[in-house]
C-alpha positions as CSV (number, residue, x, y, z in Angstrom):
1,X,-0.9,-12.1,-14.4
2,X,2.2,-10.3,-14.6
3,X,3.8,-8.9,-17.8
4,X,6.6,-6.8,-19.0
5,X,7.7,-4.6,-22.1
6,X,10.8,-3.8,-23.0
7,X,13.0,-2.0,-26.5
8,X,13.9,-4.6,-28.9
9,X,16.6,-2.1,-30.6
10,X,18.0,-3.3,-33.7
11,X,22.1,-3.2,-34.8
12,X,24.1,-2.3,-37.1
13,X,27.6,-3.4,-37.7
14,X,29.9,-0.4,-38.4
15,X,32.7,-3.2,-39.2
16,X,32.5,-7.0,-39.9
17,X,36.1,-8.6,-40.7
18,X,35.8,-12.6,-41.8
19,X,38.9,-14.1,-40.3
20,X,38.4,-17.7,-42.1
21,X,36.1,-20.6,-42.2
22,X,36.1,-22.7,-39.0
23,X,36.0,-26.6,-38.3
24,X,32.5,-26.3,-37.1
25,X,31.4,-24.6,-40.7
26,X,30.8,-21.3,-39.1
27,X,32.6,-18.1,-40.0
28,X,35.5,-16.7,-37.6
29,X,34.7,-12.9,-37.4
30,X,35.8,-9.6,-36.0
31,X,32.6,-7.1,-36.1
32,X,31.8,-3.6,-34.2
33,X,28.0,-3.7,-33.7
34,X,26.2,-0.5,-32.2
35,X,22.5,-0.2,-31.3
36,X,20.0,2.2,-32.6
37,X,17.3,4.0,-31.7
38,X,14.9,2.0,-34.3
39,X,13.4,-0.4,-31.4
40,X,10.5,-3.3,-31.8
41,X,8.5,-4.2,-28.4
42,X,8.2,-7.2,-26.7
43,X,5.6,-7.9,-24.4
44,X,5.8,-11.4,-22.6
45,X,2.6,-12.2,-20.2
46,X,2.3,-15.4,-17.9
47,X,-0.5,-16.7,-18.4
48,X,-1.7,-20.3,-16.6
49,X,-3.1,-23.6,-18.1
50,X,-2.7,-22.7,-21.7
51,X,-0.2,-23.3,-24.0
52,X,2.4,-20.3,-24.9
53,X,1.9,-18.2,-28.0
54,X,3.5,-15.8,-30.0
55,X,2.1,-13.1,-31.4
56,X,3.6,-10.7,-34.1
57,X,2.5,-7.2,-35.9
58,X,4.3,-8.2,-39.2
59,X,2.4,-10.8,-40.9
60,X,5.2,-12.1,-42.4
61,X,6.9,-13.2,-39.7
62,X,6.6,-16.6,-38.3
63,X,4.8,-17.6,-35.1
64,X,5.8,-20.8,-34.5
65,X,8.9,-22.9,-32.8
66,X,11.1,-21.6,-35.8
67,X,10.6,-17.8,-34.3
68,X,13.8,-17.1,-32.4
69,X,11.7,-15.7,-29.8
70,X,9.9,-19.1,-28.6
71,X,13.6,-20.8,-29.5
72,X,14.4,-18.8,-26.4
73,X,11.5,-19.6,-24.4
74,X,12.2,-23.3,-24.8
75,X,15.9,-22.8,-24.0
76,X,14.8,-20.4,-20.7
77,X,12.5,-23.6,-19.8
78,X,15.0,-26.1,-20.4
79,X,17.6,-24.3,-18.5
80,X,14.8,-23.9,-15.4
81,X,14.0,-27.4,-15.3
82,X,9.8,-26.1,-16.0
83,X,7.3,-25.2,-18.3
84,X,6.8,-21.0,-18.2
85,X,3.7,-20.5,-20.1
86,X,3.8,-17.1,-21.5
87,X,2.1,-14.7,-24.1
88,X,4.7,-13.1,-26.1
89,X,3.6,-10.3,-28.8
90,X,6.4,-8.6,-30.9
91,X,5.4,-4.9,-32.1
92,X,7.5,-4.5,-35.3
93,X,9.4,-1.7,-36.7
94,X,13.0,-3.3,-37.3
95,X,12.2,-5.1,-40.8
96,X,13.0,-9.0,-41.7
97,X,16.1,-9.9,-43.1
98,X,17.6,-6.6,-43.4
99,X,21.1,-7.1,-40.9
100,X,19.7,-5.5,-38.5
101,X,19.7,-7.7,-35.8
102,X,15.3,-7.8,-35.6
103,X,15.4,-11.5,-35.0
104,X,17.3,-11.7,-32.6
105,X,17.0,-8.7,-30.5
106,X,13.5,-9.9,-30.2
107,X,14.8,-13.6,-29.0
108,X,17.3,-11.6,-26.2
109,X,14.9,-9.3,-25.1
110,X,12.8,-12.6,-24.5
111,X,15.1,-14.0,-22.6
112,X,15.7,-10.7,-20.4
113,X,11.7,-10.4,-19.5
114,X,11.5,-14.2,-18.7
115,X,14.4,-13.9,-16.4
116,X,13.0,-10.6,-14.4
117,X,9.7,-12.2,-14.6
118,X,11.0,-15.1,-13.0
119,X,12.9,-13.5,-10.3
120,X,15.9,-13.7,-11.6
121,X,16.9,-17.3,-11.2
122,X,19.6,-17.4,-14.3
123,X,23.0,-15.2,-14.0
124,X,23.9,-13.2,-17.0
125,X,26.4,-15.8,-18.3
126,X,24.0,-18.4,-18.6
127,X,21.3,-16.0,-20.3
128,X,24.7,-15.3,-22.8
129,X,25.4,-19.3,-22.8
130,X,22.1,-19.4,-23.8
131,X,21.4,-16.4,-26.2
132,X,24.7,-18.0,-28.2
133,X,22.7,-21.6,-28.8
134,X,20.2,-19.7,-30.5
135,X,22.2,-17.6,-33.3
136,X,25.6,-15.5,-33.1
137,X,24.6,-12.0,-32.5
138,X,21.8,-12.9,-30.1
139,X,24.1,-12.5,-27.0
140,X,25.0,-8.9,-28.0
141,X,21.3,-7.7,-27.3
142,X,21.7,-9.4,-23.9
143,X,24.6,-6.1,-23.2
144,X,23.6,-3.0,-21.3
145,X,26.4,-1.3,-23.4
146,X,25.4,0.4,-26.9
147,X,28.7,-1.3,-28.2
148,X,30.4,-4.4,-28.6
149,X,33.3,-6.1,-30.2
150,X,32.2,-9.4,-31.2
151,X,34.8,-12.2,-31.9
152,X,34.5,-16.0,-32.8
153,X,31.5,-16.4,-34.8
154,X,30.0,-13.2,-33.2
155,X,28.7,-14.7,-29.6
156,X,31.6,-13.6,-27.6
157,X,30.8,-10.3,-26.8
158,X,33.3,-7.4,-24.9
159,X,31.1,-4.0,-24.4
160,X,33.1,-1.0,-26.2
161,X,33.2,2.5,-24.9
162,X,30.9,4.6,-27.5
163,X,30.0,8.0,-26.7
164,X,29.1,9.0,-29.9
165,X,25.1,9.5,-30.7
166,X,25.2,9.0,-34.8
167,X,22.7,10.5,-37.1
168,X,21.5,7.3,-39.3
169,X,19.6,6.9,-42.1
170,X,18.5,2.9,-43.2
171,X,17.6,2.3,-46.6
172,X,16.5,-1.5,-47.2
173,X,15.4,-2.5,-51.0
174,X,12.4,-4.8,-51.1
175,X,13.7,-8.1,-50.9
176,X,15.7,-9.8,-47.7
177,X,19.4,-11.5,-47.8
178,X,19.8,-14.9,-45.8
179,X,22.8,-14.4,-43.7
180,X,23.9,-18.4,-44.4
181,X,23.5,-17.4,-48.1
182,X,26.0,-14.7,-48.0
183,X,28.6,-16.3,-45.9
184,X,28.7,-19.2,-48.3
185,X,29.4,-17.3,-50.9
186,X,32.4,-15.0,-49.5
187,X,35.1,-17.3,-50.2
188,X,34.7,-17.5,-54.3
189,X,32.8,-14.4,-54.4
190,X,34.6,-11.8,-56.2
191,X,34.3,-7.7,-56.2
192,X,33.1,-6.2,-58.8
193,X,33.9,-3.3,-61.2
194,X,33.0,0.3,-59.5
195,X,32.0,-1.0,-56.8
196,X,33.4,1.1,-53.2
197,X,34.7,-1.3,-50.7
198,X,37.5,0.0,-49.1
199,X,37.5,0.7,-45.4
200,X,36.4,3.9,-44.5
201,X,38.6,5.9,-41.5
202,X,36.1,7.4,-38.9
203,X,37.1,8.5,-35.2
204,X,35.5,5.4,-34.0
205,X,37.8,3.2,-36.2
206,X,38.2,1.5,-39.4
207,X,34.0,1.1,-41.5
208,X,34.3,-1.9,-43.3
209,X,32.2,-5.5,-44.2
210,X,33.6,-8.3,-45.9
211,X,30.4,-9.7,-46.9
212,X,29.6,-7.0,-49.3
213,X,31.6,-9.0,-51.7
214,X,29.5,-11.7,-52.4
215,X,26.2,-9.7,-51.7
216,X,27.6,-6.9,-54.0
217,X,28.1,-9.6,-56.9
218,X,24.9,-10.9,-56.5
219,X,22.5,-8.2,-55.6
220,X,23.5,-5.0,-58.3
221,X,21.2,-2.3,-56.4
222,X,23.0,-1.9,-53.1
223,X,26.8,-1.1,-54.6
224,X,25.1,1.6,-56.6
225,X,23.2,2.8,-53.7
226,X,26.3,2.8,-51.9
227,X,27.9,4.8,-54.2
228,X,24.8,7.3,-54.3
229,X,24.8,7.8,-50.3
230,X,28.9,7.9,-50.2
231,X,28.2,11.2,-53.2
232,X,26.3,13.1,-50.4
233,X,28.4,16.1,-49.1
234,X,26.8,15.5,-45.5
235,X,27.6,11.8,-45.9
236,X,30.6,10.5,-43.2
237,X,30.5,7.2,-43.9
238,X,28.0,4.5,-45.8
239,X,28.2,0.5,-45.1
240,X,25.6,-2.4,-45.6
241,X,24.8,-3.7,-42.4
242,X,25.3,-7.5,-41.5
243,X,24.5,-9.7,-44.6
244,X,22.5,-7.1,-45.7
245,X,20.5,-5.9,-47.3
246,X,20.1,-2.8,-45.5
247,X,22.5,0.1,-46.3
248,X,23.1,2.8,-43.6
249,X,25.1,6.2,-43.7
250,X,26.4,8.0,-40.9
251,X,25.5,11.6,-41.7
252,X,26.5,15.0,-39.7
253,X,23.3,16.1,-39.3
254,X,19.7,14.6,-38.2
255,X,18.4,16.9,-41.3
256,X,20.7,15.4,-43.6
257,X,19.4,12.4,-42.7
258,X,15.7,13.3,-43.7
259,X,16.8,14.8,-47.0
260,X,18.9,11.4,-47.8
261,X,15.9,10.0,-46.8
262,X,13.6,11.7,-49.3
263,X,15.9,10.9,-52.0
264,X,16.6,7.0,-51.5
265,X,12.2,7.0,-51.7
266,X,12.4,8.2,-54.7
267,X,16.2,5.5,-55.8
268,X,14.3,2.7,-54.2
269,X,10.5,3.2,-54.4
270,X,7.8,2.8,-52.1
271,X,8.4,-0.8,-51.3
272,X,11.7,-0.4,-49.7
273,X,11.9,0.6,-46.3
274,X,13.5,3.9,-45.1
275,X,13.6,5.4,-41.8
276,X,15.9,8.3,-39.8
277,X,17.3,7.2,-36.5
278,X,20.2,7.5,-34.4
279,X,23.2,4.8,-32.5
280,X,22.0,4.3,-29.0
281,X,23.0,6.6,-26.5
């Protein structure tokens, strides 16, 4: 039967303004997201009279309907008007609630190989209607472009022109950050003492993310880690990504990278996860 694979590629957000709360409950939000290099794979197979499954490298992951990626099946089917029985396998690398976008890259990318596998039969607009039903930064993954200004609660997406290929290092401490968790908390969050968050003036515009403010309060580690990567002399600019709890600096070199690298293992410990990459060319 036929299959396809295709990059998952993570995200990071080099700026994430919070405008207000909305009527709906969601956030209003200005954000500058940029892919990386750091890619899962997604492999989705037809396969006939069986059931579709999911299958993931990262055991801690979960296979079933709440997995953004069969979220997207269902929606694909739905929108079709038949079942599509597939075999999807995600190959990790992009770790779980980080900010980095695994989740749903994996449930865009989805939604791309379903479409091609189908021939085609939804327009990009509905694939975005649909990536947006799903979660707010799906649609973004739907893009050709590298770069994109999202607005709203993140699903309306313009494609920005980015030329620049970044040198990147992610640190992530060992435990995730619920994104719900950390928008609830921005409103009566507070900053706290030594802690850097003003914006940060790069050629590409202004790096800044209001939600370090109530992840900052909470979670001690990353402020201090911030601090630590903003100290480097090769350092341009350092940010937590989404709703964290991944921390990224933008570095001059791909060498400073691995030597920032080699130091947050020995910050962080083994447990956290640290890897070298690069924005999307």
């Amino acid at each position: 039967m036929k299959s396809i694979t295709l990059p998952s590629p993570a995200k990071i957000n080099l700026s994430l303004r919070i405008l207000g709360k909305r009527e709906d409950g969601f956030h209003e939000i200005s954000t500058l997201m940029c892919k990386l290099a750091l890619a899962d794979a997604v492999t989705v197979k037809l396969i006939t009279g069986k059931n579709s499954v999911l299958t993931c490298s990262a055991p801690e992951v979960p296979t079933d309907e709440s997995n953004l990626a069969l979220r997207a099946l269902r929606l694909f089917e739905r929108e079709i008007g038949k079942a599509v029985p597939c075999a999807i396998n995600l190959e990790k690398k992009i770790p779980s609630g980080a900010g980095l976008g695994g989740g749903s890259s994996n449930a865009a990318v989805t939604l791309t190989a379903l479409n091609e596998l189908a021939g085609h039969p939804l327009t990009l607009e509905t694939l975005l209607r649909l990536a947006a039903e799903i979660g707010s930064d799906i649609p973004f993954f739907l893009l050709k472009e590298n770069a994109a200004l999202g607005t709203g609660r993140g699903e309306n997406v313009s494609p920005v022109n980015f030329p620049w290929r970044l040198p990147v290092v992610l640190i992530k401490p060992p435990f995730p950050i619920p994104t719900p968790w950390a928008y609830q908390r921005w409103a009566t969050s507070r900053e706290i003492s030594g802690a850097f968050y003003a914006p940060q003036v790069c050629v590409w515009g202004e790096m800044v993310n209001d939600l370090e403010r109530p992840v900052f309060e909470k979670y001690i580690l990353l402020p201090v880690l911030k601090s630590k990567l903003l100290e480097q002399a090769d350092v341009i600019a350092a940010l937590m990504s989404g709703s964290g709890s991944t921390l990224f600096a933008i570095t001059r070199t791909a060498a400073s990278c691995e030597s920032i690298a080699k130091m947050a293992a020995e910050w962080c410990g083994s447990e956290s996860f640290i890897a070298v990459t690069h924005t999307a060319a």
